[in-house]
PLY file of the C-alpha trace (Angstrom):
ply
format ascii 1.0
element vertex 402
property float x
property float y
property float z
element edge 401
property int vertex1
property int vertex2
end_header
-80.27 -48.37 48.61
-84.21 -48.20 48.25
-84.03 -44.97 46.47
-81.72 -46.17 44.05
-84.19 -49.43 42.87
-87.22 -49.38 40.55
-89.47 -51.92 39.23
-91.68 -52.07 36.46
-94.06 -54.57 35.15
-94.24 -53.30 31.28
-97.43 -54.38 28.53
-96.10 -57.36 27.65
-96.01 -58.63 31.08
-92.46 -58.88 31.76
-90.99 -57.42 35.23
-87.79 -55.48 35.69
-86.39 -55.12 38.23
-83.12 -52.12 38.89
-80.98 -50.94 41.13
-78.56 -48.04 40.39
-74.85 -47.83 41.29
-71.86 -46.07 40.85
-69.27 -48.54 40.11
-68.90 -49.34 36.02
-70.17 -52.46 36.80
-73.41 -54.15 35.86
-75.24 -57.72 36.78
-77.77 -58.98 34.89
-80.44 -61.68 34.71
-83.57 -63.11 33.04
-84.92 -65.45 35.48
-88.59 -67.47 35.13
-90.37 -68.02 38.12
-90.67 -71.69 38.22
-88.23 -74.72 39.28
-87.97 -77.75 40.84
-90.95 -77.35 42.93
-93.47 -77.13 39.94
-92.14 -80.32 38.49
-94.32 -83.60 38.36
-92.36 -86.85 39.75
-91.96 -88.25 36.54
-90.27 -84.95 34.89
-88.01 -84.24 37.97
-85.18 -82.47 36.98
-86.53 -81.05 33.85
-86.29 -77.44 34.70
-82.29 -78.05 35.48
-82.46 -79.83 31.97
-83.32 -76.60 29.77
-81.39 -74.36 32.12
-78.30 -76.48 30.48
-79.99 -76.40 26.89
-80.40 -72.81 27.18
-76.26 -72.54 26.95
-75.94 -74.63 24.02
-76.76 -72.77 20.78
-79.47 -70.62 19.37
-80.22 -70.13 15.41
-77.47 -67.32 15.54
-75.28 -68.32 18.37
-73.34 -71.69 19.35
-72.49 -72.57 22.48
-69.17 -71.03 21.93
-70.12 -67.88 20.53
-72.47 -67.68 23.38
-70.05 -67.71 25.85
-67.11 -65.88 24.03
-69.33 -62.90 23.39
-69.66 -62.63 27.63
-65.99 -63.43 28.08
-64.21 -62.12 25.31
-65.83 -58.06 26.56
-64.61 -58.88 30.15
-67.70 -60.69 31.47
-68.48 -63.82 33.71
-71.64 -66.03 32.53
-73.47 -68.09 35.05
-76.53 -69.56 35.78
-78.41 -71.74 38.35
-81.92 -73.47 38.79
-83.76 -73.82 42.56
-86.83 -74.78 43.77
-88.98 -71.63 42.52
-86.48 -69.54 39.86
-84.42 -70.46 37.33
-82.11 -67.96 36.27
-79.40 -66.85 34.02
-77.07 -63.86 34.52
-73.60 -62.47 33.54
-71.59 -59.64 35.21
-70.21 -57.55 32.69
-68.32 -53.52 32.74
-71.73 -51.54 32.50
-70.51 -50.21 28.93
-70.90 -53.64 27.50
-74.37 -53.87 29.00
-75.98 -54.09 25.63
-73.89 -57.20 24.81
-75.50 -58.81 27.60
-78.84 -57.77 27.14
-78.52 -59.05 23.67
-76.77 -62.84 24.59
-79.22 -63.38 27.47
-82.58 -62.68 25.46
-81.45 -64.88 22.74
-80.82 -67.64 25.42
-84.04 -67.60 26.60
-85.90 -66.76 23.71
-84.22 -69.03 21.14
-82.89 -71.84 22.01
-82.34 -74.81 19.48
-82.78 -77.84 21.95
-80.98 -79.60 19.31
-81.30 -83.59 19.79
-77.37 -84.01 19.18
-76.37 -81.81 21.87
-79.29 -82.63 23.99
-78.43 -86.32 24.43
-74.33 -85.02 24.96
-75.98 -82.49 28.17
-78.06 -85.64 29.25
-74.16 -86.91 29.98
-73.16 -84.10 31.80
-75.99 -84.01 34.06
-75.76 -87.77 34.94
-71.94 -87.15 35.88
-73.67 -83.98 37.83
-75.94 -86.37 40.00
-72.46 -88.58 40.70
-70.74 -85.57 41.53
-73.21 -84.64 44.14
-73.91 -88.26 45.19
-70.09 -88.75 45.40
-69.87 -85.87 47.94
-71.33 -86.75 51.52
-71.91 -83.39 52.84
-73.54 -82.06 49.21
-75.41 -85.59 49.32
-76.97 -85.40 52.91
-78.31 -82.11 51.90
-79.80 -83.38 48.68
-81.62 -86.63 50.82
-82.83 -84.67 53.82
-85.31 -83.22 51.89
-86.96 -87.18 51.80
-86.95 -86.92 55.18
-88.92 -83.35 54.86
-91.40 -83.81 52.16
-93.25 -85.84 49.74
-94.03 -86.22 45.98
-91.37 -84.41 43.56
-90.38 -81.89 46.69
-88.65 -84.76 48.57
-86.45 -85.57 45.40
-82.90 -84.27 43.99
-83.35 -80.83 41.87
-81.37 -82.74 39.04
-83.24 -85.75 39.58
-82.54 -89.10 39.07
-81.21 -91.82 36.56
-85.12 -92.53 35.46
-86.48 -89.07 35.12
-83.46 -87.96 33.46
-83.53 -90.23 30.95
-87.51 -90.44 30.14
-87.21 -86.43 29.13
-86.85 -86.33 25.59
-86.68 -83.28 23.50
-90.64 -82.60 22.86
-91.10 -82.75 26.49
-88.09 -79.94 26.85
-89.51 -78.15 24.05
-93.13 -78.11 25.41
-92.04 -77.25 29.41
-89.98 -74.61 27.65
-93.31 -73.13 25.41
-95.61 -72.95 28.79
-92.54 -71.43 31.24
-90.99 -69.39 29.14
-93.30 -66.65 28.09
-92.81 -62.58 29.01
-95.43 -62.84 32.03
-93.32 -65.24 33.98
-89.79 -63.96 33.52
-88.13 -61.33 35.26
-85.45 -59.15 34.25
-83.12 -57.86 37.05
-79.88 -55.54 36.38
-77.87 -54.05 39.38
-75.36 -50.98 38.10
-74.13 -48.43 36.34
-77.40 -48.23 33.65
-79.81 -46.20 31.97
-83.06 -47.98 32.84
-85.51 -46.48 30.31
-82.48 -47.98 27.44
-83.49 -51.38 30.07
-87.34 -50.55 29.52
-87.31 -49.65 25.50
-85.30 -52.71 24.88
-87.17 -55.53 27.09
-90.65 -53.72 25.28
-89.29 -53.80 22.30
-87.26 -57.55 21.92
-90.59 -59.28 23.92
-93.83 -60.06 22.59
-96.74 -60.55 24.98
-98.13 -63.40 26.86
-99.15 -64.87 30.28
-98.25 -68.34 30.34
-98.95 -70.90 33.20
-96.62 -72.38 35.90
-97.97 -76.01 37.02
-98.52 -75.89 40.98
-97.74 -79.49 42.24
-98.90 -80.93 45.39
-96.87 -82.08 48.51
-96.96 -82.42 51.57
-94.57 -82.10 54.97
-93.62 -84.75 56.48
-90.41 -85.65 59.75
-88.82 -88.37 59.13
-85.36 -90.27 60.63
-83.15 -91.90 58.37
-80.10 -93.61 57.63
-77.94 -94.80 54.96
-74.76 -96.91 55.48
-71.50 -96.49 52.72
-68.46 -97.97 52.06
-65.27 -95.95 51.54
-66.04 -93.27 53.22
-64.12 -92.33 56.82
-66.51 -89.57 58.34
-70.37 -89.47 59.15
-72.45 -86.97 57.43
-75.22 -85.53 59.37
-78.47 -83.18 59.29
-80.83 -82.23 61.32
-83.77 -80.17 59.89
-87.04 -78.32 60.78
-89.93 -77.24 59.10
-90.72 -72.93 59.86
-92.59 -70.74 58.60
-92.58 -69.57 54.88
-91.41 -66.56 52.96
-94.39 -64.08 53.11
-94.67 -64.85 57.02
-93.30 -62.72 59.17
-92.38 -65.81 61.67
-90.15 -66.55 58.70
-87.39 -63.69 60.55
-88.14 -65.18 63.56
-87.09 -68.81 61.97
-84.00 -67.19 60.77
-83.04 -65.34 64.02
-82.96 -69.44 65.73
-80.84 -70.33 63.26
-78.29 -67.87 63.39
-78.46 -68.25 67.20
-77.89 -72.47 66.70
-75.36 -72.92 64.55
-74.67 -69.64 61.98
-71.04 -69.10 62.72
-67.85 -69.78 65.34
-70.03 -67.92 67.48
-72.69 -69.99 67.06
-74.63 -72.35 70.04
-73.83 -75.57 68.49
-70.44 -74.74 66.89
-69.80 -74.11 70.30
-70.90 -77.21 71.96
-70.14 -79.58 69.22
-66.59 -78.49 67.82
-65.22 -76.15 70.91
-66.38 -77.30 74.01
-66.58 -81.77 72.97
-64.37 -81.57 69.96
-67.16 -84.19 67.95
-66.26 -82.05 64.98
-64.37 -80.13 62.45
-67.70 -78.95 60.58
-70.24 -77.56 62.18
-72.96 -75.36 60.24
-76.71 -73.99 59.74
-78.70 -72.03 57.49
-82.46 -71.48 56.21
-83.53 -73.11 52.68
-86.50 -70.48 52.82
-89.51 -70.68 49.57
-92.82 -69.32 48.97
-94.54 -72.47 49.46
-91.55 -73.92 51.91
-89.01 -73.34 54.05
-86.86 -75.21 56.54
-83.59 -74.79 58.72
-80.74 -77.28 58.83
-78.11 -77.64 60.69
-74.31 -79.90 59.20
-72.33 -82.29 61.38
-69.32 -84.26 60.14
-68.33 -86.36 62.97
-67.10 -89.53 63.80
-69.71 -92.88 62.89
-69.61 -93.49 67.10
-70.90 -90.46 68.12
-73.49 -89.51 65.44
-76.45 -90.42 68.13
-74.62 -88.48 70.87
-74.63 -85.14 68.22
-78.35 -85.33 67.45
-78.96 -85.26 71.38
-76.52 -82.28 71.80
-78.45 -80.48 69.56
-81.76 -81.34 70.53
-80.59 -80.85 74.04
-78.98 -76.95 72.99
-82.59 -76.36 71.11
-84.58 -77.54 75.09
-82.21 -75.11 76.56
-83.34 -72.16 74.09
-87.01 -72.81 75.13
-85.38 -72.58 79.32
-84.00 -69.28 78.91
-82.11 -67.05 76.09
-81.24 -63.56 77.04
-81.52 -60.53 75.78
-77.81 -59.44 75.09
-77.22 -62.42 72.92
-80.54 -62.38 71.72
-80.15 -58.79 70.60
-75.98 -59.37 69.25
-77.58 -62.61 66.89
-80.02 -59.42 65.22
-77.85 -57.49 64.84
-75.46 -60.28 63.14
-78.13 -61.01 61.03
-78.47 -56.99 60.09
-74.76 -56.82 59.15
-74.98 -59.79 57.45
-77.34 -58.44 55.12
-75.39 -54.97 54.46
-72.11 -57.31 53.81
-74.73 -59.42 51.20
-75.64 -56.04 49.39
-71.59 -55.22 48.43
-71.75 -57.36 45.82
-73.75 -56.51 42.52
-73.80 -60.22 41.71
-75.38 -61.19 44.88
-77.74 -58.35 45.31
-79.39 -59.38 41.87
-80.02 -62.58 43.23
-81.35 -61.21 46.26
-83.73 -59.00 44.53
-84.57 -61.93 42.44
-85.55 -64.01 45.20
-87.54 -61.56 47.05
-89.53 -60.68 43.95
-90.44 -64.61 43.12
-91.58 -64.79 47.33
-93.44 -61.46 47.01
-92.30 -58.39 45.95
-88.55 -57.16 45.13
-89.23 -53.93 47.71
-89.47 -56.49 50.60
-86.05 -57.05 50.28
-85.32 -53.21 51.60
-87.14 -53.86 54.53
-85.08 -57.03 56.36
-83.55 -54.76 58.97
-86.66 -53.82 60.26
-88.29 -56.48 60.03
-85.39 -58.61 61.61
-85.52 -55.85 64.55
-88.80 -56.56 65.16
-88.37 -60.18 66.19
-89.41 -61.41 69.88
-87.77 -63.66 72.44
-91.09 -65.10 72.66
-91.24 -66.33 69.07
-87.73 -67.64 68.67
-88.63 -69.21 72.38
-91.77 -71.04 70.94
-89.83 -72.35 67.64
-87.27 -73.73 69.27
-89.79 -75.37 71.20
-91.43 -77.16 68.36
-87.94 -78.50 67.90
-87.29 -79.59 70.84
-90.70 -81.04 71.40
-89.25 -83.82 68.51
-91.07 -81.95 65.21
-87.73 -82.46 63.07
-86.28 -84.60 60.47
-82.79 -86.09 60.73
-80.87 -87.92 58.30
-76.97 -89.46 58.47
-74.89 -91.27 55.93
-72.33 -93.52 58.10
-69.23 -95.61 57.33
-70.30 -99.11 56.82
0 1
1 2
2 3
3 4
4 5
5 6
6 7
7 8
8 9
9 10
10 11
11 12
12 13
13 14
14 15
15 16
16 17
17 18
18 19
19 20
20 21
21 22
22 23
23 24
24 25
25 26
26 27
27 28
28 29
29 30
30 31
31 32
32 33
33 34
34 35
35 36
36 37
37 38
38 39
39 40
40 41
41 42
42 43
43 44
44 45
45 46
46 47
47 48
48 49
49 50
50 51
51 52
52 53
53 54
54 55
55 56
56 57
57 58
58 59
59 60
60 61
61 62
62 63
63 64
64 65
65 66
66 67
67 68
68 69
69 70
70 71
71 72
72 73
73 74
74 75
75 76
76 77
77 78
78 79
79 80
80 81
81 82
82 83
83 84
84 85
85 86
86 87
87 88
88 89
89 90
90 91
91 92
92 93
93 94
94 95
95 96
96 97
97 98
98 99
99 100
100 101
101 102
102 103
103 104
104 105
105 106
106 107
107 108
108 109
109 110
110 111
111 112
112 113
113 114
114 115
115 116
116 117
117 118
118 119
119 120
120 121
121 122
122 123
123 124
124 125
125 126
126 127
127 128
128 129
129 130
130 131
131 132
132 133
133 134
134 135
135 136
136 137
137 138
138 139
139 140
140 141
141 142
142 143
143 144
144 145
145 146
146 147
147 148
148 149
149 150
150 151
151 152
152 153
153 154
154 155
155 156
156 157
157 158
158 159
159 160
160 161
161 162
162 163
163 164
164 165
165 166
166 167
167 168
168 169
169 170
170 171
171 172
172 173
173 174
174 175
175 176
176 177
177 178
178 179
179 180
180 181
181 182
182 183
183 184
184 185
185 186
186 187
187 188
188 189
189 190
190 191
191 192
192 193
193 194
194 195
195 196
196 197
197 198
198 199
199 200
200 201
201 202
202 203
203 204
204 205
205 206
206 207
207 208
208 209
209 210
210 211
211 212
212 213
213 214
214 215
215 216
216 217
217 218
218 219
219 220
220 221
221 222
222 223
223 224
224 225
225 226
226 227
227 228
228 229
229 230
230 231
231 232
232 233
233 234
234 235
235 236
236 237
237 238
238 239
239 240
240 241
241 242
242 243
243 244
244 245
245 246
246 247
247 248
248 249
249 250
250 251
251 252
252 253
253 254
254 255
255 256
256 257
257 258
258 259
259 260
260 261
261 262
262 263
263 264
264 265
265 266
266 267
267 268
268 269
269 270
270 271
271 272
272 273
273 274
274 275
275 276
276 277
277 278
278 279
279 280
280 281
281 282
282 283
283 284
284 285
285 286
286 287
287 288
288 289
289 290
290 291
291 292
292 293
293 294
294 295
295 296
296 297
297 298
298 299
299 300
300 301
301 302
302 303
303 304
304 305
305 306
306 307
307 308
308 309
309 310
310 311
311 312
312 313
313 314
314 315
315 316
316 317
317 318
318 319
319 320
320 321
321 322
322 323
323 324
324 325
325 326
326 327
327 328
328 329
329 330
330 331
331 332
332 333
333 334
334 335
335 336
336 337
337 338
338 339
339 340
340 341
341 342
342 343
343 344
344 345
345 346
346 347
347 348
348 349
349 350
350 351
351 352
352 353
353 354
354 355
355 356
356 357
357 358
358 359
359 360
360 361
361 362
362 363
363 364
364 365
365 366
366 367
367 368
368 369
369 370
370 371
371 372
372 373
373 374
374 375
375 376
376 377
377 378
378 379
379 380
380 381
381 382
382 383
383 384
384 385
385 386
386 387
387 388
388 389
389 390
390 391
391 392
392 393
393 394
394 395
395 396
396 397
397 398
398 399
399 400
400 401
């Protein structure tokens, strides 16, 4: 698929990013690199905040119109904000790609912020926090990052009740002004497209400029917690680990361990947990992996008795990783990994995203390269992070029936 991408940072600083395919399909996104993670305490959330605004109206389009002019020609608009990116995208046939083009850069050139609808999103976004707060497993995953980090890093993307409703519309409007300028956005199509068409309209519908993205300080941090809750029947655990970031190459060995621990039916701890003790019905991993962080986790939902005798399983399963780990499975979890990432590239929807993300940890090209690089990973490495783990560097946090 390398052959078939292209990138190109044009004059007015903007990058795009392509990648050619057959199908009359075509995904595409204008995404800023900035998110949660450059957010002060007090303005938490913010960057969520105008990724709603930026669907409700410009001078020429209202929040209908917006959305009927993806819909109505066959397309599907989404959008979504993370730590480092916040990004908005549509999936349209590729002969409607100027349609897109067109809705998108008004989006994120023009939006109205007006005060009317702004105070109506405000709404929405408080019944967002319930929503999450409301759902134990979506919750746990929102809190353990307290137990992981400090300052605005250790809080809720969407934020909270007080941020949320100390953001007024200037500070919207001037977050928007600094973020939101050609030199921090990146445009990334994956389809049936002509990109110099991509290139003569993104030159010709941006101006110029640089613009600044606020670094904020933090700090890492392990920390056990836990929170007691009426009404609910089941425990809610996670157990999580600092590794290395995106940019190291210890990162693929961090992501090898937690495929091997608890990535699938195959997994180590799906195995011990749910097969072998029956503690569970849910057992599951994965790697929240950033430029300036990254962690792996790993989802319990067990009975309230035997949440303590879970976190020593798995503690216990990462001891017995450092003991011995052969080659054969060490060599099968690679090579699940590998296919896993050829089954993540079907999907023009998801391979813009994945281009996206690689480009806001490095470059876009990297992305190419995760066989290889995944290949490449030791015994030794995986051996010596699991030790860390097991040595008691790890954060843990459960919500339990009162």
């Amino acid at each position: 698929m390398k052959k078939n991408f292209r990138k190109k940072v044009l004059k007015n600083g903007l990058t795009i990013l392509y990648e050619k395919r057959d199908l009359p399909i075509v995904s595409v996104a204008f995404a800023v690199r900035a998110g949660g993670i450059n957010e002060t305490p007090e303005e938490k959330g913010i960057s969520h905040f105008i990724e709603h605004m930026l669907y409700k109206g410009t001078p020429t389009r209202n929040w209908k119109k917006i959305a009927e002019e993806i819909e109505k020609n066959g397309g599907k608009l989404n959008g979504f904000t993370s730590e480092e990116v916040t990004a908005y995208f549509c999936k349209m046939p590729s002969e409607k790609l100027e349609i897109a083009l067109g809705v998108l850069t008004d989006m994120v050139k023009n939006p109205l912020f007006d005060g009317k609808e702004l105070e109506k999103e405000r709404q929405v976004i408080f019944e967002e926090i319930k929503l999450h707060k409301d759902n134990p497993s979506r919750y746990v995953l929102d809190e353990i990052q307290k137990s992981l980090y400090t300052g605005a890093k250790g809080m809720n993307l969407a934020g909270n009740y007080e941020t949320m409703k100390a953001i007024d519309r200037k500070k919207i409007v001037q977050k928007f002004k600094e973020i939101y300028v050609p030199g921090n956005i990146v445009l990334c199509i994956v389809g049936k497209a002509d990109f110099k068409k991509i290139t003569d309209f993104a030159e010709k519908n941006f101006s110029s400029g640089k613009g600044k993205i606020p670094e904020q300080k933090f700090s890492q941090k392990n920390e056990i917690r836990t929170e007691k809750r009426k009404g609910i029947d089941q425990a809610s655990l996670v157990f999580a680990y600092h590794v290395p970031t995106a940019g190291d190459e210890e990162n693929y060995s961090a992501q090898v361990l937690s495929a091997l621990m608890s990535e699938g039916m195959s997994s180590r701890l799906f195995s011990e947990i749910r097969e072998k003790r029956n503690l569970a019905y849910a057992v599951e991993g994965d790697c929240d992996i950033g430029k300036r962080y990254a962690y792996n986790f790993v989802y319990v939902g067990t009975n309230k008795k035997n949440a303590e005798k879970v976190k020593e399983i798995i503690v216990e399963e990462f001891k017995k990783i450092t003991e011995y780990l052969g080659k054969k499975e060490f060599e099968e979890i690679k090579n699940q990994l590998v296919g896993l990432y050829k089954i993540g590239m079907e999907d023009s929807q998801s391979q813009m995203i994945n281009l996206l993300v690689s480009e806001i940890h490095g470059e876009a090209e990297e992305f190419y390269d995760y066989a290889e690089k995944i290949k490449k990973v030791k015994i030794e490495d995986v051996k010596k992070l699991a030790k860390k783990v097991a040595d008691g560097n790890y954060s843990f946090f459960a919500l339990l029936p009162e």
